[in-house]
C-alpha positions as CSV (number, residue, x, y, z in Angstrom):
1,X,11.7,13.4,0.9
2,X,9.9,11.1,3.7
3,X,7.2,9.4,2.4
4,X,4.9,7.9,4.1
5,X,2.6,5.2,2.2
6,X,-0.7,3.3,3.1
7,X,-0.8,-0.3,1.5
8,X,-3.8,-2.3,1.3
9,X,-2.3,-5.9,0.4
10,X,-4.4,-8.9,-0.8
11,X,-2.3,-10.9,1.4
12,X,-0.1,-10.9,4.6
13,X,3.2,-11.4,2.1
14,X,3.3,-8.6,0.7
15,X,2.9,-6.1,3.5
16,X,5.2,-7.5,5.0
17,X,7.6,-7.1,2.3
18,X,6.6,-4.1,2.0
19,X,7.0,-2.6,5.0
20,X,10.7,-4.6,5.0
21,X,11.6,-2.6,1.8
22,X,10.2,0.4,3.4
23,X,12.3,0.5,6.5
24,X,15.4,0.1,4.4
25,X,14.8,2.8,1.9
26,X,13.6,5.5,5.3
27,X,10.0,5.1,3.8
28,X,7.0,4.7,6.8
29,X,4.8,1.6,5.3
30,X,1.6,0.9,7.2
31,X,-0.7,-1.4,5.6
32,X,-4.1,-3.5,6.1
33,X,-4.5,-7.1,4.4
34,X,-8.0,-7.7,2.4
35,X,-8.7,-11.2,1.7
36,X,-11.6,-13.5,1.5
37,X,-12.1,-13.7,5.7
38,X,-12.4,-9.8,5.1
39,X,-10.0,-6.8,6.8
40,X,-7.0,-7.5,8.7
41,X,-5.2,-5.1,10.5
42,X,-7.3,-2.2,9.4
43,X,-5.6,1.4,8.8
44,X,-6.8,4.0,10.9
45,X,-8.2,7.1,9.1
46,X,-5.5,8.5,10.8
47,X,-2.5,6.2,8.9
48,X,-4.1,7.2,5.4
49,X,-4.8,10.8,6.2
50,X,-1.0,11.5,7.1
51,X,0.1,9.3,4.2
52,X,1.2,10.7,0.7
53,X,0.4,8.3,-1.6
54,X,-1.9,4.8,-1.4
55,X,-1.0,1.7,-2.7
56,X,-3.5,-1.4,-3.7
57,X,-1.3,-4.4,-3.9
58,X,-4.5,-6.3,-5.9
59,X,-5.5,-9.0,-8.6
60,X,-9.1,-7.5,-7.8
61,X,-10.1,-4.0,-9.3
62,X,-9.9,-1.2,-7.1
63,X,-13.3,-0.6,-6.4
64,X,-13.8,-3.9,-5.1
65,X,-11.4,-2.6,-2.3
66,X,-13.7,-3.0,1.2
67,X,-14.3,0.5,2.8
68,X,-12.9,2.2,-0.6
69,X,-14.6,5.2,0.7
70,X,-11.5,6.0,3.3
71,X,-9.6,6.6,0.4
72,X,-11.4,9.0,-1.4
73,X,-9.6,11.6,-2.3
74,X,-6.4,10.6,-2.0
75,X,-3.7,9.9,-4.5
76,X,-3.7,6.3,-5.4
77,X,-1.3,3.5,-7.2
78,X,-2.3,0.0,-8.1
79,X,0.4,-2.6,-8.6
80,X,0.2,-6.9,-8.5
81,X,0.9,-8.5,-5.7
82,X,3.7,-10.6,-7.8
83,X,5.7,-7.2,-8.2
84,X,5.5,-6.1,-4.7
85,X,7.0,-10.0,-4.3
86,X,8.9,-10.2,-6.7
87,X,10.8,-6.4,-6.2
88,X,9.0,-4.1,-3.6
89,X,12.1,-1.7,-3.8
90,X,11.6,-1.2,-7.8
91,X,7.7,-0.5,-6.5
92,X,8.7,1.9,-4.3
93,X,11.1,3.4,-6.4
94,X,8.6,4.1,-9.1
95,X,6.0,5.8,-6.8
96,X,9.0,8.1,-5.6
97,X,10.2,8.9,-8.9
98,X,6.6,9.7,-10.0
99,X,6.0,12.0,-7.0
100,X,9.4,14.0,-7.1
């Protein structure tokens, strides 16, 4: 299975180790960072439409998630940025388990 995720990251840290982790397992990681300053490197509708699954690397709730409406629809995960940091290939993991 190729699975293709789109990360929205509460800092620059853990997209990159996410997409890191990604490339190493075969998985496409394309992410956006949300902080206080506001959207970083925001996903196209595109990236999210051709993804499989979304994941909110967040201390904040989800709905607090700037432009939450993209993601409507689409199947979501939630994680802390601290496990992304911490062990982004157990993250992954888990989300591919759970989809298989």
């Amino acid at each position: 299975m190729s699975l293709k995720i789109a990360a929205v990251c509460d800092n620059e840290l853990s997209g990159k180790i996410l997409k890191e982790t990604g490339e190493k397992l075969g998985i496409t990681v394309n992410y956006e960072i949300q902080d206080f300053t506001g959207i970083k490197n925001e996903l196209s509708l595109m990236d999210i439409a051709t993804s499989d699954v979304v994941l909110f690397v967040t201390e904040n709730e989800v709905e607090q998630i700037k432009g939450i409406e993209r993601f409507i629809d689409r199947e979501y995960y939630e994680v802390l940025p601290q496990f992304v940091i911490e062990d982004a290939k157990n993250v992954i993991s888990e989300i591919t388990m759970d989809l298989n």
